[in-house]
N, C-alpha and C positions, 0 to 999 in steps of 0.2 A: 290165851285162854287159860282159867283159873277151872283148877277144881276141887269146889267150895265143898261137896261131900262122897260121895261112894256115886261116880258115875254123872254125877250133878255137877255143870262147867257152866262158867260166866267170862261173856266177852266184853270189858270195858274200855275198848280204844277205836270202837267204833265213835265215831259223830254222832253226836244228841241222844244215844240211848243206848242200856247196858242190855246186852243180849243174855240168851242163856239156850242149853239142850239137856233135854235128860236125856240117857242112854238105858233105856228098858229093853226087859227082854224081847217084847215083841215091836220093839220102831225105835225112832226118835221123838220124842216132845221137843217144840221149839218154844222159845220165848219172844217175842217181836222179830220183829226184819230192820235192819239200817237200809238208811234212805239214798247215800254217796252210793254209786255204781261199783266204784273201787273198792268199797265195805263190801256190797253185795258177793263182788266177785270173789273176794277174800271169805269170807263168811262160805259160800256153799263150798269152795276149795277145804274147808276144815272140817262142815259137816260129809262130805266125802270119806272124809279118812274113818269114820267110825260103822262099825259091822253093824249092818240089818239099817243101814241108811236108803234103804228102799221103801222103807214104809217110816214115813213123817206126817207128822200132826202137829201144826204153827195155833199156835193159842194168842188171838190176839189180846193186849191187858186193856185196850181203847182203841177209838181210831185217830189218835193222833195223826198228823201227817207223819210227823218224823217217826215214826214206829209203822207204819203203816204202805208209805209208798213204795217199798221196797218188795214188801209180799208177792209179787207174784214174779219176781224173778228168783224167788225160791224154789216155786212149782211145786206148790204141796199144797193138800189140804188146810183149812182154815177153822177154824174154831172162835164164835167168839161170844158177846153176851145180844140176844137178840135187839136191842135198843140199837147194836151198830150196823145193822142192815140199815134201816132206814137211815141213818145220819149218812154211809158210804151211798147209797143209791144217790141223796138229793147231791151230792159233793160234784161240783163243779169236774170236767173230764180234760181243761185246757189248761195250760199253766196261768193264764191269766186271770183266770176264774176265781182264783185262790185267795187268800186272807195273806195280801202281800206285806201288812204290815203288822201280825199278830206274836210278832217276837219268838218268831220259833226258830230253830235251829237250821231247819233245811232252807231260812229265806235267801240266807247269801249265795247259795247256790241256786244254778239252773234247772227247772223242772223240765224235762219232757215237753215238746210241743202237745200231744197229748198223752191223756193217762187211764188208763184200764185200772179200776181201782177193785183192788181184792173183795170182793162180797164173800162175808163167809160161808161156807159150804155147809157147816153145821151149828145150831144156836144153843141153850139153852136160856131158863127163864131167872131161877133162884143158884142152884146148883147140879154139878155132873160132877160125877164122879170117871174116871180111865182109868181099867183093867189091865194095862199092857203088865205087870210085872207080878209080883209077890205081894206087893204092897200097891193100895191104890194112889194117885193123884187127883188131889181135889179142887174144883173150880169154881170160885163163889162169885156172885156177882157183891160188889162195894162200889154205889154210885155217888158216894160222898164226891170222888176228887174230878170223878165224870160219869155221864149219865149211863156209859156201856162200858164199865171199869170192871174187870176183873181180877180178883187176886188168885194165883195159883200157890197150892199147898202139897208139900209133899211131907205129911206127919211122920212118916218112919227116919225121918232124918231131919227132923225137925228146921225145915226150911219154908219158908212164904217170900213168895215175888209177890210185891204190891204195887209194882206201878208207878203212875206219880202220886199216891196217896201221901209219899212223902218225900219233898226235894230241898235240896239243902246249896247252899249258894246261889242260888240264883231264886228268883220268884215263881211262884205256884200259878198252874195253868187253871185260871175261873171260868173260860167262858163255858165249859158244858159242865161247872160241878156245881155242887149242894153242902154248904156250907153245914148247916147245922148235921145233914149227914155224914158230913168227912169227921167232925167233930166225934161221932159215933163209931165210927169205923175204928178210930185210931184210940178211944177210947179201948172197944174189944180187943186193938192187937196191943194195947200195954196191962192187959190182963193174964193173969196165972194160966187164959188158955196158952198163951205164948211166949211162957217161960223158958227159958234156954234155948230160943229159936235162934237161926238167921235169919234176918229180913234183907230182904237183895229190892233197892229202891230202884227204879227203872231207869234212872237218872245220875244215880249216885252208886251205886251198888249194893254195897256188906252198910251197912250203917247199924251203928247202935239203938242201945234201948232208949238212949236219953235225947236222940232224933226225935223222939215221939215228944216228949214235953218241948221243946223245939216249935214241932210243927202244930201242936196245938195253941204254943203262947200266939205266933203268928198270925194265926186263920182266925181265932179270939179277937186279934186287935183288925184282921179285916172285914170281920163282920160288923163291928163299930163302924168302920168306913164304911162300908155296905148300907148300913142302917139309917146312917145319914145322908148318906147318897138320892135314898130313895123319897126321901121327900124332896128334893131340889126342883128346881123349874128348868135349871138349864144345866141336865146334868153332866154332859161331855166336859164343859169349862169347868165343872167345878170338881167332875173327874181329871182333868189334867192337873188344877192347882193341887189335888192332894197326893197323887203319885212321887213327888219327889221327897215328901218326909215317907212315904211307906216303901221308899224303894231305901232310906236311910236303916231301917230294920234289917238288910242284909247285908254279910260280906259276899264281895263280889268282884269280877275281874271287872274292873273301871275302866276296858276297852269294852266292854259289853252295853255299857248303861244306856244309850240308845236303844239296843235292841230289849232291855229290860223294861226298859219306859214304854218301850212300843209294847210289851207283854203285858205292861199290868193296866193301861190304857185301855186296850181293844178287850183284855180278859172282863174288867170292871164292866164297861158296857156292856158286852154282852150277857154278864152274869145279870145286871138290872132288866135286862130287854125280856129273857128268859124268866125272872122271876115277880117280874113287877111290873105286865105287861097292862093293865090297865092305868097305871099310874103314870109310862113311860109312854103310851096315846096323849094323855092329858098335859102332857109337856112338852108336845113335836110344837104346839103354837105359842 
């Protein structure tokens, strides 16, 4: 565990997702849950060690799985943006239920026969703000990279968790986000508001400023795929011919390429079903 500023620690050796806790005066703030048991168990042995870890408040940043299946072996309260009630209600509760081949992180491992999935205990809509200390914490919704995407901001120490709004090696998860909104998103966090920040990527961790032109040249040339996507007739086949030049836009570990093809596959689809759903009726014959 790192700590990136006065009280603010980041766990990046977890599986599929970088953690975080603030240490306030009146709790803890958590940043996701890892999904491995052996994370889990590791993870609340270290939020243990810090005072006033009786009162905790887990902010989810989406409902990933991999950030997500973990939660309730934390046992704490839940936080998250209201759009993720309904996504975690409809989520399948058996491990076969699941999007076994959506290129995610937790697929190589074993799920739970079944699974109590975290609802969060508290929502808001735009933003909340939490009193626990001198200085507030602030919670915005950004459903650019998914639909119940939260960023969390701690201004007095100039730091923003965003999630996967921005990932680097590996491909970007489509199927619950909004293209020309991420485009926005990541527009405002490479502006003079967040000048001299840390940005802690959910995925990657501390990433620079020049992540962001990065993540915007990318999503730019996927919305071109996108675009033409959505007139096609048959567009699964003519999603898998164009996956292997847009999986050539990243570096990446080349034991992975499977599971990244299976990412930008099942993401593309989903992202046209969601956005282009009269178009994607007229194309099932």
């Amino acid at each position: 565990m790192e700590e990136i500023a006065n009280h603010i620690f980041i766990e990046s050796r977890c599986c599929g997702v970088v953690l975080a806790v603030l240490k306030l005066k009146d709790g803890l703030i958590i940043v996701d849950a890892p999904f491995k048991p052996e994370d889990q168990q590791n993870w609340r042995a270290k939020l243990k060690e810090f005072r006033g870890a009786n009162k905790r408040l887990l902010v989810m940043l989406d409902t990933h799985i991999d950030r997500t299946l973990g939660i309730r072996a934390l046992e704490t309260n839940v936080l998250g943006h209201a759009n993720a009630v309904e996504i975690m209600r409809e989520r399948p509760t058996t491990a076969r239920g699941q999007d076994n081949d959506a290129g995610a992180d937790w697929e190589p491992f074993d799920l739970p026969a079944n699974i109590r999935w975290a609802i969060p205990d508290m929502t808001y809509s735009k933003r909340v703000t939490i009193h626990w200390d001198d200085q507030p914490v602030e919670i915005t919704h950004h459903f650019g990279s998914h639909l119940a995407g939260s960023w969390l901001q701690v201004p007095a120490e100039k730091i923003i968790f965003i999630g996967d709004s921005i990932v680097l090696g590996q491909p970007p998860f489509l199927a619950w986000s909004d293209l020309d909104q991420w485009l926005l998103d990541l527009a405002w966090l490479g502006s003079d508001e967040f000048k001299g920040y840390q940005i802690i990527s959910g995925r990657n961790g501390l990433v620079k400023k020049n992540a962001i032109e990065k993540m915007v040249k990318l999503l730019s040339q996927i919305k071109i795929v996108v675009d033409d996507l959505a007139g096609e007739n048959n567009r699964i086949v003519e999603i898998i011919k164009v996956v292997p030049s847009l999986l050539k836009k990243f570096t990446y570990d080349k034991t992975c390429q499977e599971q990244y093809e299976n990412r930008l596959i099942w993401g593309l689809d989903q992202y046209l079903k969601r956005h282009y759903p009269a178009a994607d009726a007229n194309h099932k014959g």
